[in-house]
Backbone as CSV, one residue per row, in Angstrom:
resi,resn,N_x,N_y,N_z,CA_x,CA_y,CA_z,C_x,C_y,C_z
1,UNK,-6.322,-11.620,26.818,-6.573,-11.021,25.507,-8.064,-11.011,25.217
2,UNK,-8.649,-9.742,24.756,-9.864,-9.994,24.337,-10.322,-10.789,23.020
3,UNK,-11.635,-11.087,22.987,-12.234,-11.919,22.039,-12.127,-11.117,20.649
4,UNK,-12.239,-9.961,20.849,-12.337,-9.043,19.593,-10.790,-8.670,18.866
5,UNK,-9.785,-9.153,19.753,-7.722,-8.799,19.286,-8.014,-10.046,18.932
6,UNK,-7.095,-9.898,17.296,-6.512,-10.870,17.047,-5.079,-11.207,17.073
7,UNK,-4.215,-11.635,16.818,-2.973,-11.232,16.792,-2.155,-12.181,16.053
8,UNK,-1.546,-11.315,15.223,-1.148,-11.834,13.340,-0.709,-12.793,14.054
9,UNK,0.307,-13.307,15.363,1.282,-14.323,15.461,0.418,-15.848,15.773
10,UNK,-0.984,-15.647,15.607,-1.828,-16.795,15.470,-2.489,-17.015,14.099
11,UNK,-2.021,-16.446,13.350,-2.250,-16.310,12.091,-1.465,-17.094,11.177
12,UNK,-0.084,-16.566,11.838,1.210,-16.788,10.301,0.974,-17.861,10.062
13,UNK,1.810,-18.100,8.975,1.580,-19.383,7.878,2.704,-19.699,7.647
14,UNK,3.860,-18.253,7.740,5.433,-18.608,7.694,5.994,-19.179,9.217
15,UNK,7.252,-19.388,9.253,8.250,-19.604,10.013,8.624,-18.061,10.640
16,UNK,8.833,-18.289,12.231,9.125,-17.632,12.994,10.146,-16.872,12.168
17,UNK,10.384,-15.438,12.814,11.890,-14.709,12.199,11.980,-13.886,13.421
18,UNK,13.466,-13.219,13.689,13.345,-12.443,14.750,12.586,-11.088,13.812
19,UNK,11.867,-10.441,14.759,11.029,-9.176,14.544,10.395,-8.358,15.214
20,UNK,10.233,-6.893,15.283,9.594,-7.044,15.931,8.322,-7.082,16.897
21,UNK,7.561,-6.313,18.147,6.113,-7.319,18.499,5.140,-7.355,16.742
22,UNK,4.412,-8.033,16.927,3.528,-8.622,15.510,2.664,-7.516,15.537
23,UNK,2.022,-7.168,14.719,1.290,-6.327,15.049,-0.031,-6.787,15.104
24,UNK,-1.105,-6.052,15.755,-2.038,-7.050,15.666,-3.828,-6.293,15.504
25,UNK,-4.502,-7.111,15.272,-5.938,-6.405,14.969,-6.810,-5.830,15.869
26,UNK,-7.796,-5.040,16.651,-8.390,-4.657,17.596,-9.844,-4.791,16.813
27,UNK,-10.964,-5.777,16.675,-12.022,-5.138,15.548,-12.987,-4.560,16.380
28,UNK,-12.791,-3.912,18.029,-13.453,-2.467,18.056,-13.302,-1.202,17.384
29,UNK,-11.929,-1.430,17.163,-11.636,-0.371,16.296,-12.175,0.227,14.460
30,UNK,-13.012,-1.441,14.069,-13.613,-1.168,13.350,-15.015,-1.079,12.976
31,UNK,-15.495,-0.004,11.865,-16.920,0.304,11.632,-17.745,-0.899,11.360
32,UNK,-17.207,-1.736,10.088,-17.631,-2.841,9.920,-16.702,-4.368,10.031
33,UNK,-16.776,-4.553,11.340,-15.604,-5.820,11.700,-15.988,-6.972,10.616
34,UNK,-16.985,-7.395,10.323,-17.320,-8.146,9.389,-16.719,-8.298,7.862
35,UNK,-16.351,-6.979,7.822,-15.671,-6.840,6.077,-14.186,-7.159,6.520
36,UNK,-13.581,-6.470,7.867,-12.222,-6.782,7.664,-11.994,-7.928,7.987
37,UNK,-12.514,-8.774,8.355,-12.584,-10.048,8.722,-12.456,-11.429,7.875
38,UNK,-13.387,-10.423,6.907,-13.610,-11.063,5.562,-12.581,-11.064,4.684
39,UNK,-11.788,-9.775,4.551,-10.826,-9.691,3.496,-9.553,-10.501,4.388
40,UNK,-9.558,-10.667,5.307,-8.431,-11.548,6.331,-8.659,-13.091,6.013
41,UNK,-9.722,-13.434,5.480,-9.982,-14.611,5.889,-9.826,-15.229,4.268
42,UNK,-9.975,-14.157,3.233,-9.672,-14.320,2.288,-8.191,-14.427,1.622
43,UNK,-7.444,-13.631,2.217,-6.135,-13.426,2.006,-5.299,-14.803,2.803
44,UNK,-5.470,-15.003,3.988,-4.945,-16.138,4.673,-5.323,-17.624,4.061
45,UNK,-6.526,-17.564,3.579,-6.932,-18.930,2.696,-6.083,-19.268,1.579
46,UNK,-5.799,-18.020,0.807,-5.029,-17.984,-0.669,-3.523,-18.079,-0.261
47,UNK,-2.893,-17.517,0.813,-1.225,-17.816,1.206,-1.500,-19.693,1.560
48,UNK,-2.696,-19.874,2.539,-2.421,-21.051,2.952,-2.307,-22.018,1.522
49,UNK,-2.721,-21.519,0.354,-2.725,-22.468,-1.030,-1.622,-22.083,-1.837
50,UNK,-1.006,-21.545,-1.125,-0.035,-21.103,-2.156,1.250,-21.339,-1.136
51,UNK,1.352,-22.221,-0.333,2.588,-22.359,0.280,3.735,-22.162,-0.620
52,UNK,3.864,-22.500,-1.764,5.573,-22.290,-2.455,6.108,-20.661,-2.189
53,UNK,5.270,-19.701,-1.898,5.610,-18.242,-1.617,6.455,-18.438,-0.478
54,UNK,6.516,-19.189,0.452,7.231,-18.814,1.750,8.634,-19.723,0.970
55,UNK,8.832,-20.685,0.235,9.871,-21.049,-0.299,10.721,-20.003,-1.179
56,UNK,9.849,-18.997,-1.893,10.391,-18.055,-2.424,11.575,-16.685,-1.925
57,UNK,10.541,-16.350,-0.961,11.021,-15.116,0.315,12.580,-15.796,0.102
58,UNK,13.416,-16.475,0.924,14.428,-16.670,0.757,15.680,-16.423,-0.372
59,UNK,14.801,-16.083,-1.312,16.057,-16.084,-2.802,15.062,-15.151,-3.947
60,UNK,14.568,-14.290,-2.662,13.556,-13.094,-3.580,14.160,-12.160,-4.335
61,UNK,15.424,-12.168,-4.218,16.450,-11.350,-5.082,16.775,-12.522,-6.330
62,UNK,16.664,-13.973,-6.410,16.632,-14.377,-7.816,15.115,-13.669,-8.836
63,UNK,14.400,-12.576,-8.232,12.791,-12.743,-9.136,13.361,-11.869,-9.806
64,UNK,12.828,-11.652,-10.653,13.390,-11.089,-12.473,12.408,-10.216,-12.469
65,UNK,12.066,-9.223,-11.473,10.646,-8.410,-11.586,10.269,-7.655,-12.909
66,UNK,11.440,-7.695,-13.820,11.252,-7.032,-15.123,9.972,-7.819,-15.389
67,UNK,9.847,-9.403,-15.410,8.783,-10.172,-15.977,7.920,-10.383,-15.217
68,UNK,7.340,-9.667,-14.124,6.058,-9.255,-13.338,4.851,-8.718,-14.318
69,UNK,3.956,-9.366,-14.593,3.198,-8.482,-15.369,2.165,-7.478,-14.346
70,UNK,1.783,-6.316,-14.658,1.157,-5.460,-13.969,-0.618,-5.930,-14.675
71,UNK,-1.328,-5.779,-13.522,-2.999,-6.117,-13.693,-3.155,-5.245,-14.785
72,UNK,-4.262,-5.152,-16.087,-4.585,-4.885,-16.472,-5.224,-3.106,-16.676
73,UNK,-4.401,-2.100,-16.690,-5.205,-0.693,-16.316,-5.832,-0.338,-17.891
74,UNK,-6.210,-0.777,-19.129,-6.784,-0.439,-20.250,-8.165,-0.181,-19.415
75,UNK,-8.382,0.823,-20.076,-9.669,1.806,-20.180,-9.447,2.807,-19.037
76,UNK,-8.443,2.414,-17.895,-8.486,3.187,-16.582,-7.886,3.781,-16.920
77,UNK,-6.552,3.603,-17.016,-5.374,4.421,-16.652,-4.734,4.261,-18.383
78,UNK,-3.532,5.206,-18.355,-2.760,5.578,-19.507,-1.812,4.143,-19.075
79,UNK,-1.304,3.392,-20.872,-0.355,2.182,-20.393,0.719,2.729,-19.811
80,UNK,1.919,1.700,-19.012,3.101,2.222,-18.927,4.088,2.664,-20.807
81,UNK,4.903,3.800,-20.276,5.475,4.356,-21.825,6.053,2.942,-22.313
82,UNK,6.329,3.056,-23.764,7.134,2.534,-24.255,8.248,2.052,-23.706
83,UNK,9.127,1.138,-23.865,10.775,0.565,-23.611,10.936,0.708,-22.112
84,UNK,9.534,0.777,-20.982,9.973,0.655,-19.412,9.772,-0.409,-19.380
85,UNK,10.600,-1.273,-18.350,10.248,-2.293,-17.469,9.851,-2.087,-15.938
86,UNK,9.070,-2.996,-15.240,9.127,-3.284,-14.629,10.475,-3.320,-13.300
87,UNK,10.485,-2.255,-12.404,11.932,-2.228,-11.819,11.573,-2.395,-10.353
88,UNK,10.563,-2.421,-9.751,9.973,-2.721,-8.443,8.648,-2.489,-8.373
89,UNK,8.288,-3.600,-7.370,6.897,-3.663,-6.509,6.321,-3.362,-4.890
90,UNK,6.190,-2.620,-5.051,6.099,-2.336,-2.914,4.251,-2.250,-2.882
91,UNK,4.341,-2.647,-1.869,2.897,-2.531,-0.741,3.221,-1.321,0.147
92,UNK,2.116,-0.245,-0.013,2.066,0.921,0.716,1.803,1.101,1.818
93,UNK,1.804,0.735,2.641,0.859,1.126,4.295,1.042,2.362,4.860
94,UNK,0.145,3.332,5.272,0.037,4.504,6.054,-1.058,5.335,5.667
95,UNK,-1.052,6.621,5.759,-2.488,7.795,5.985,-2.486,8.355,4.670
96,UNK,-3.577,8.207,4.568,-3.690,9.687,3.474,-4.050,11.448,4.325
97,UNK,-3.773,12.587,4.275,-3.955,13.022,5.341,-4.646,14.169,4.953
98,UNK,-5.214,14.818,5.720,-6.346,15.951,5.037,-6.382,17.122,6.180
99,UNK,-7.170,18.051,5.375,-7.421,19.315,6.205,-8.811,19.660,6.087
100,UNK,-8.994,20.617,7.587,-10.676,21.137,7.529,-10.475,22.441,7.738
101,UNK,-11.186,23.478,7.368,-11.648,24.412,7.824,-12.357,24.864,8.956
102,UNK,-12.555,24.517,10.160,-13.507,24.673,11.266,-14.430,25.393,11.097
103,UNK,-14.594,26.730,9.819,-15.731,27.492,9.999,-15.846,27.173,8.303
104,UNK,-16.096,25.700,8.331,-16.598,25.844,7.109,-16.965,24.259,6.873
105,UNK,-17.933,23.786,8.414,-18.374,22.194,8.786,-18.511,21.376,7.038
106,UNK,-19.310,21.693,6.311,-19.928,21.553,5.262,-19.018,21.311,3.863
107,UNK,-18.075,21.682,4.263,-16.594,21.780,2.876,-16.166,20.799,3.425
108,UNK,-16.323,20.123,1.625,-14.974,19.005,1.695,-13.218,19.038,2.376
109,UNK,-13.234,18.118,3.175,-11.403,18.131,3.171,-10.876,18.402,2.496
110,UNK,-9.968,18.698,2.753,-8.146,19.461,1.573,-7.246,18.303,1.769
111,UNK,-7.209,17.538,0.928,-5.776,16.417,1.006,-4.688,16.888,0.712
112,UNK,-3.769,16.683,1.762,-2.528,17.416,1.706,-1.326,16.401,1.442
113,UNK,-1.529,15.285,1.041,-0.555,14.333,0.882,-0.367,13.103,1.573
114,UNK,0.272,12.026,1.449,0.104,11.021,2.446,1.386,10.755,2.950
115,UNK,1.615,9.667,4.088,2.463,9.405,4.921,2.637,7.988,4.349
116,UNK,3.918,6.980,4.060,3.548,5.825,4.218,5.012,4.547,4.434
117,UNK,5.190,3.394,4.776,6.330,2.983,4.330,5.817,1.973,3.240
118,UNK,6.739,1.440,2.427,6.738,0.812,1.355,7.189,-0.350,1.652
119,UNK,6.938,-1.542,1.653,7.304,-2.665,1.949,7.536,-3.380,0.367
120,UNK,8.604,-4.521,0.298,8.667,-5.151,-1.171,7.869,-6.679,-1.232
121,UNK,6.966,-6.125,-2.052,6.790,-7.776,-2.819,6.726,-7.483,-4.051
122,UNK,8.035,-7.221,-4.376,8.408,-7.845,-6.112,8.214,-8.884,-6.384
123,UNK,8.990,-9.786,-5.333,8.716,-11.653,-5.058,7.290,-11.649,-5.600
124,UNK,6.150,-11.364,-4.701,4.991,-11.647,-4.945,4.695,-11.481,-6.314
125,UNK,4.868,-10.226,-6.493,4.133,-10.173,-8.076,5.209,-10.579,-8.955
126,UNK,6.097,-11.511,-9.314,6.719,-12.307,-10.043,6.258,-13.995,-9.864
127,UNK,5.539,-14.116,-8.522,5.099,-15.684,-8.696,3.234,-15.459,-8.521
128,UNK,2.488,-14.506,-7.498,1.211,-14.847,-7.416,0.441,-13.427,-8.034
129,UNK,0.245,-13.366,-8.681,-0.697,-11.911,-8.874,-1.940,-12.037,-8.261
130,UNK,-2.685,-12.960,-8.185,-3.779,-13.081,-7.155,-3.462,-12.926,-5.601
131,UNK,-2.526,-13.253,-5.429,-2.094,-13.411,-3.530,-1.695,-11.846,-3.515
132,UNK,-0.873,-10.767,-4.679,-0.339,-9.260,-4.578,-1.624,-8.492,-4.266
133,UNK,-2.557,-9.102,-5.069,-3.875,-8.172,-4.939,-4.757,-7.871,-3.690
134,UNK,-4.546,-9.262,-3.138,-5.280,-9.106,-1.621,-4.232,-8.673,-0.449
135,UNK,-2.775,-8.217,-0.792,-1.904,-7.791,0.496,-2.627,-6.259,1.001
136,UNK,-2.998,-5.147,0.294,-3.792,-4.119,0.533,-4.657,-4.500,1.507
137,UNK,-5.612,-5.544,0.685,-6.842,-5.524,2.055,-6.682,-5.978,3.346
138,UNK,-5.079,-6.893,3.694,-4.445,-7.233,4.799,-3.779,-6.032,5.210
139,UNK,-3.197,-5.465,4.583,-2.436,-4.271,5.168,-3.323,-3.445,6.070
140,UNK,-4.259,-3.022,5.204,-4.611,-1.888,5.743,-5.582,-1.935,7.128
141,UNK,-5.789,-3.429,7.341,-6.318,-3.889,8.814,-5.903,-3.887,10.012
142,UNK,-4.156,-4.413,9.777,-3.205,-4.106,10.627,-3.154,-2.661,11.422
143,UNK,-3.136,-2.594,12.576,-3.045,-1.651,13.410,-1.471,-1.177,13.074
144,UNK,-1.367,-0.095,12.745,0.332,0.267,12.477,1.009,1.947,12.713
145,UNK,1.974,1.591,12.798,3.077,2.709,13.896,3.823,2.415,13.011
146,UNK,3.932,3.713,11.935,5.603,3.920,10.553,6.953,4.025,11.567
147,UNK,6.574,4.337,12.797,7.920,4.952,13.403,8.809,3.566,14.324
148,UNK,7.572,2.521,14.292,8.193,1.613,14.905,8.131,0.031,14.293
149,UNK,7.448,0.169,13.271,7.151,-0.813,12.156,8.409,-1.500,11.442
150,UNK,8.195,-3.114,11.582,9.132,-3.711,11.247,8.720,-4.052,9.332
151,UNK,9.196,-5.824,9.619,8.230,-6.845,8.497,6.964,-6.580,8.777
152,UNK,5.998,-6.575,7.681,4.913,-6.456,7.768,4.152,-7.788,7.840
153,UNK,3.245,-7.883,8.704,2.389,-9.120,8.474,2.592,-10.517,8.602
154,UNK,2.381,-11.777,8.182,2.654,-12.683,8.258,3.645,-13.662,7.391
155,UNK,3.327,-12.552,6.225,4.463,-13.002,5.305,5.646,-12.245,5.193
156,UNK,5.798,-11.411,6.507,7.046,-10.857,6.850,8.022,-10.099,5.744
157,UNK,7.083,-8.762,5.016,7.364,-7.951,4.372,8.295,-7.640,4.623
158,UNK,9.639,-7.196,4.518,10.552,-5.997,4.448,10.852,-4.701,3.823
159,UNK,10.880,-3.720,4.351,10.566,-2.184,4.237,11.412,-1.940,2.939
160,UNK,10.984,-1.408,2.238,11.902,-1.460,0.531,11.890,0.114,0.743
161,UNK,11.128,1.246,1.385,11.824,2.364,1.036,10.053,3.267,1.965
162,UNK,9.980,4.590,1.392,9.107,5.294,1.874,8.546,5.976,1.095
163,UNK,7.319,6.617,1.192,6.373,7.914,0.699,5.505,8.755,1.031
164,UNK,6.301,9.782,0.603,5.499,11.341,1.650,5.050,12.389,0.525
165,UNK,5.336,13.311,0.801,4.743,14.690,-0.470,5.861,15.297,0.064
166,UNK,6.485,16.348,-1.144,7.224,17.416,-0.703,6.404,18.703,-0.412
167,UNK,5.606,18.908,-1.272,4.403,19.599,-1.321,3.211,19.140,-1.197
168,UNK,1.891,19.728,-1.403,0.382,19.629,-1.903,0.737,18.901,-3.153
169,UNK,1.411,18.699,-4.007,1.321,18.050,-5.575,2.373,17.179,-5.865
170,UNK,3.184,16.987,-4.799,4.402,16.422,-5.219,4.688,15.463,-4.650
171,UNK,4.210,14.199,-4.772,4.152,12.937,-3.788,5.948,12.354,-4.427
172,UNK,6.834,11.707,-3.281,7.841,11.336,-3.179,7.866,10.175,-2.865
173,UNK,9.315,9.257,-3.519,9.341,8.002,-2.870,10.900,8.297,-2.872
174,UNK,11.398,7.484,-1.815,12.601,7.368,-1.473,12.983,5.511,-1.271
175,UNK,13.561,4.917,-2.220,13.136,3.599,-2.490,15.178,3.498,-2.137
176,UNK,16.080,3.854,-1.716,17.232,4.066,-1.123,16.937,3.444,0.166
177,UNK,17.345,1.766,0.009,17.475,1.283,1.878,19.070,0.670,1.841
178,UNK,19.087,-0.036,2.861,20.689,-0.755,3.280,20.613,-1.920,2.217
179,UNK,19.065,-2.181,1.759,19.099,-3.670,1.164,19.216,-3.706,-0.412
180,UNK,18.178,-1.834,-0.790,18.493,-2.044,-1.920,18.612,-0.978,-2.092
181,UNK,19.113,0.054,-3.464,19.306,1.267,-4.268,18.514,1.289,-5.144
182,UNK,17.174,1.945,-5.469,16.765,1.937,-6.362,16.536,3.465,-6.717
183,UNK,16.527,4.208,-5.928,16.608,5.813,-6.724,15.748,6.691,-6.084
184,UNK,15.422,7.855,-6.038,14.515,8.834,-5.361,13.717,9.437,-6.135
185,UNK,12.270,9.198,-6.277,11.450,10.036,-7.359,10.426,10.863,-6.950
186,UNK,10.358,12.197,-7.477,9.561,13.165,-6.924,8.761,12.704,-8.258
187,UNK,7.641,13.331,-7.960,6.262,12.774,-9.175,5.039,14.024,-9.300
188,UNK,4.908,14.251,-10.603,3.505,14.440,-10.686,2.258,13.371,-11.218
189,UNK,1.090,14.195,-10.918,-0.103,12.981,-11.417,-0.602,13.455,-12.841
190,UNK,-0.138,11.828,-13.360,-0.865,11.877,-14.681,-1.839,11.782,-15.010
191,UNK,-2.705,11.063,-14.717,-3.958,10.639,-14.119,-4.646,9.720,-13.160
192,UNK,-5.773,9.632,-12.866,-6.547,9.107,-12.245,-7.726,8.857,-12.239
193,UNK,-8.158,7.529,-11.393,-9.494,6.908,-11.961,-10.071,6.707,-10.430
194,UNK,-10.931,6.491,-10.339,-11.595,6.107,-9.149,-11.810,4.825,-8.640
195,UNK,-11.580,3.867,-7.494,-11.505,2.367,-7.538,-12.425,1.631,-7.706
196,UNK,-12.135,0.819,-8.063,-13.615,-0.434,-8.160,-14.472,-0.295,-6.907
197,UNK,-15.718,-0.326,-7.402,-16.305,-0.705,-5.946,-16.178,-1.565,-5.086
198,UNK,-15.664,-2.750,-5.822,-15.390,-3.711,-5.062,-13.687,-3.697,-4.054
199,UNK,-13.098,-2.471,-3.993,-12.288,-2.240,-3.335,-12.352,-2.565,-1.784
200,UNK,-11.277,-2.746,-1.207,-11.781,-2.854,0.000,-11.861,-1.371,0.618
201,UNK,-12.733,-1.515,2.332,-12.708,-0.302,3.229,-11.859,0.055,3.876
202,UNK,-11.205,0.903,4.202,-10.469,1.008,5.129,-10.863,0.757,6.683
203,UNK,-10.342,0.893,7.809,-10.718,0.186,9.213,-12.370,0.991,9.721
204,UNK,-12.650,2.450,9.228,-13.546,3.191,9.732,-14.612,3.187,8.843
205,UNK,-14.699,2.011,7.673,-15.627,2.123,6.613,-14.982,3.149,5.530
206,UNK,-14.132,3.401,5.119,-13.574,5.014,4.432,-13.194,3.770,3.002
207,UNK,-13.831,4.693,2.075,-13.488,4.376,0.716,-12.119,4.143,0.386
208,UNK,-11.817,3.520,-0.635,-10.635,3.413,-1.309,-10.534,4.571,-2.053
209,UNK,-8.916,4.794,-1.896,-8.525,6.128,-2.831,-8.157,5.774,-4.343
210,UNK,-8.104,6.286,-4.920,-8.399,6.206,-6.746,-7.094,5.772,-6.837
211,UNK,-7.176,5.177,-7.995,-5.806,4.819,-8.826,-5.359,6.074,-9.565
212,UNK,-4.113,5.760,-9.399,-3.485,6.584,-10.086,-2.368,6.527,-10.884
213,UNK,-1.994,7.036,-12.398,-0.504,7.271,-12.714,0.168,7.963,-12.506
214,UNK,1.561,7.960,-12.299,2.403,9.272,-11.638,3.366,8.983,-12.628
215,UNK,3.686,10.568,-12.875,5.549,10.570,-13.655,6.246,11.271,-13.062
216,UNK,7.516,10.977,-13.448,9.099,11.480,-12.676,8.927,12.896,-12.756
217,UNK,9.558,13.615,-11.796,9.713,15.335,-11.988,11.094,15.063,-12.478
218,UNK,11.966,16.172,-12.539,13.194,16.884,-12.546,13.622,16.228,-11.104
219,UNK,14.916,15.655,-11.042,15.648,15.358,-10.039,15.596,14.302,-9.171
220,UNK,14.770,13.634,-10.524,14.932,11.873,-9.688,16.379,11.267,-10.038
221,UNK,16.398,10.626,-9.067,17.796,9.493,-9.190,17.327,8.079,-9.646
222,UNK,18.324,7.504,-10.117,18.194,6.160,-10.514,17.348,6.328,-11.920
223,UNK,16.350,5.276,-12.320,15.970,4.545,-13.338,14.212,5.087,-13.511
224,UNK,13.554,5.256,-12.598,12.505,5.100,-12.266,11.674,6.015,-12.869
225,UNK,10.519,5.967,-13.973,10.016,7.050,-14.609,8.707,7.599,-14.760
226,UNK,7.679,6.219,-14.174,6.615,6.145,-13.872,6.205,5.372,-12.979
227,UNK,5.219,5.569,-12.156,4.479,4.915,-10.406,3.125,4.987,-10.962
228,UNK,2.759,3.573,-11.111,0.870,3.456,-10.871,0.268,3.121,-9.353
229,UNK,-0.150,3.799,-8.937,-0.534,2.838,-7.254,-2.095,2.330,-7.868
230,UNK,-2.006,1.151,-7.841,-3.560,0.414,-8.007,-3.773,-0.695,-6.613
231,UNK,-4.860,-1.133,-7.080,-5.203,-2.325,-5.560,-5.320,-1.066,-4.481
232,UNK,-6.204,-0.279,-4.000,-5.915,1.047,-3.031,-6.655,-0.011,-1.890
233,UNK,-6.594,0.494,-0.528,-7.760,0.245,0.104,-8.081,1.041,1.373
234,UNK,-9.328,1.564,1.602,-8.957,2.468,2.353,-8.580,3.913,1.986
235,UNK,-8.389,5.072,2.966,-7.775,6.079,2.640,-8.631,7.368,2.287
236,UNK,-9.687,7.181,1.609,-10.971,8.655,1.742,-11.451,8.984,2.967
237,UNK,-11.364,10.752,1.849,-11.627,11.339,3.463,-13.378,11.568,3.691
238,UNK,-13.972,11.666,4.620,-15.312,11.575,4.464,-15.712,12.755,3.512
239,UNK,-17.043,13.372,3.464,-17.753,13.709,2.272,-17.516,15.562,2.756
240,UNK,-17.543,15.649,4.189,-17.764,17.058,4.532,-16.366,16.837,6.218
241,UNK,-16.343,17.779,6.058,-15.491,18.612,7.557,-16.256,18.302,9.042
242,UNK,-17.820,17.932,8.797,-18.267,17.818,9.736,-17.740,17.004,11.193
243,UNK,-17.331,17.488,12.588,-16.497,17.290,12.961,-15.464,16.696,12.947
244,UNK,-14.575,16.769,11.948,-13.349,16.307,11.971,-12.404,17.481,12.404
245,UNK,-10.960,16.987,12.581,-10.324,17.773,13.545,-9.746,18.803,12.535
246,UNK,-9.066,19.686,12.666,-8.038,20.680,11.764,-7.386,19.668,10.791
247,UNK,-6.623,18.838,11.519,-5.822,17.951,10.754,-6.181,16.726,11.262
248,UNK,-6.025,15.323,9.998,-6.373,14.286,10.352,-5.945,13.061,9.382
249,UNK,-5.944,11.914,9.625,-5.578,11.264,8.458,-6.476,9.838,8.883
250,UNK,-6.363,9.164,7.568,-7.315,7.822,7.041,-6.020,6.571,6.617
251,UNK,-6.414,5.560,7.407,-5.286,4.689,7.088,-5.768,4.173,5.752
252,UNK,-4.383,3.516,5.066,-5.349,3.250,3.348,-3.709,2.583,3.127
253,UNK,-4.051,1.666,2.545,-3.141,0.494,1.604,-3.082,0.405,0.024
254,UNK,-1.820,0.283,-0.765,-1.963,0.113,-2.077,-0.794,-0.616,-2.252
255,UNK,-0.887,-0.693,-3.500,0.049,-1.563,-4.390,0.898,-0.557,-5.677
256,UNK,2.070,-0.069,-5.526,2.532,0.592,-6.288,3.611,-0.164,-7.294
257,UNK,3.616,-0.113,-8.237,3.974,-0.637,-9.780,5.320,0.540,-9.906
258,UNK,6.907,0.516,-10.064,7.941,1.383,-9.963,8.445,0.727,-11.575
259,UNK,8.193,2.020,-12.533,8.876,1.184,-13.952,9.810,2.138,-14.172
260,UNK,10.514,1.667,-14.981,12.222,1.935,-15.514,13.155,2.134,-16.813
261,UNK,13.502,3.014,-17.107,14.014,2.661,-18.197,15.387,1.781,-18.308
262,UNK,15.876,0.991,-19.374,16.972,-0.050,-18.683,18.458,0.701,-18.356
């Protein structure tokens, strides 16, 4: 193994589970190995202090995610409406994905929607809101394959559902697994803000993508009426087309907030 792979299974902090291979870090693969290194070293310090989380995982269906409080979006974002709760929490992992023009080096990309699976830590954000905030900047370090992707990470996420676009404007979640039912929501954007600077990078140096609020279209199922994705990391597309391919995508991590009416 080289000096530069790391590999999460020298990492964990939990107990073995069957799963499966771990996935693991390459930091040639990154612009600035130093930052992802950093946000790794940060995130693994705070699980290692917070051991009662791996006691949790087990009976993560007792968390009452209604009483999750969501970080603070006043001044950013619009509040959640009136009389929603809180009805799920997932960690995003996958691309944001874009388009170029070839005869037009100098023009910004066209974002055409993203790719991603959704992993649950409701658990999390019902016991650590500090430990939810740094899963993004772990996520999005991880080297990852949606098509062959298990638990995520070390604290051995499980896949709570997915998100794609039906269109250019119409980002989808499909939150329908074997484990849980929570409903299918097509969305438009309500608004959006741009991330802290202090966001993390994604693996190639690429900005964090903006926060955002989303509401239900026509023909959602279940409960679900508004999606904030905050905590982004990762995921901008560079500034110009300059050689990038026709099509292309930016790996990028978030934290999406699923509220409900009861």
């Amino acid at each position: 193994m080289r000096p530069s792979t790391i590999l999460v299974s020298s990492l964990a902090v939990f107990g073995a589970r069957a799963a499966p291979a771990q996935p693991k870090i390459d930091l040639n693969d990154f612009k600035n190995p130093a930052s992802a290194i950093n946000s790794l070293t940060e995130y693994f310090n705070l699980v290692a202090s917070k051991t009662e989380i791996a006691k949790v995982q087990p009976t993560a269906q007792l968390c009452d995610v209604s009483k999750a409080k969501m970080p603070s979006v006043d001044g950013l974002l619009p509040p959640p409406s009136a009389n929603l709760t809180v009805k799920h929490v997932a960690v995003g992992r996958g691309t944001q994905n874009y388009t170029c023009d070839a005869s037009k080096p100098d023009a910004p990309p066209v974002a055409t929607g993203a790719l991603a699976t959704l992993f649950n830590v409701s658990y999390v954000a019902c016991t650590s809101q500090d430990l939810l905030e740094k899963v993004p900047n772990m996520a999005v370090n991880f080297n990852f394959d949606a098509a062959a992707v298990g638990p995520l990470g070390p604290m051995k996420l499980d896949v709570s559902g997915h998100h794609f676009f039906l269109d250019s404007t119409t980002p989808f979640f499909n939150l329908d697994t074997p484990a849980l039912s929570i409903g299918t929501v097509p969305c438009a954007k309500n608004s959006s803000i741009a991330a802290p600077a202090s966001s993390a990078p994604g693996p190639g140096g690429e900005a964090a993508v903006p926060w955002l609020k989303l509401t239900a279209k026509d023909g959602a199922t279940g409960s679900i009426k508004e999606v904030y994705r905050i905590n982004t990391a990762g995921g901008s597309a560079p500034a110009t087309c300059q050689g990038q391919a026709a099509n292309f995508q930016v790996q990028y991590s978030a934290v999406y907030w699923f509220w409900g009416s009861n």
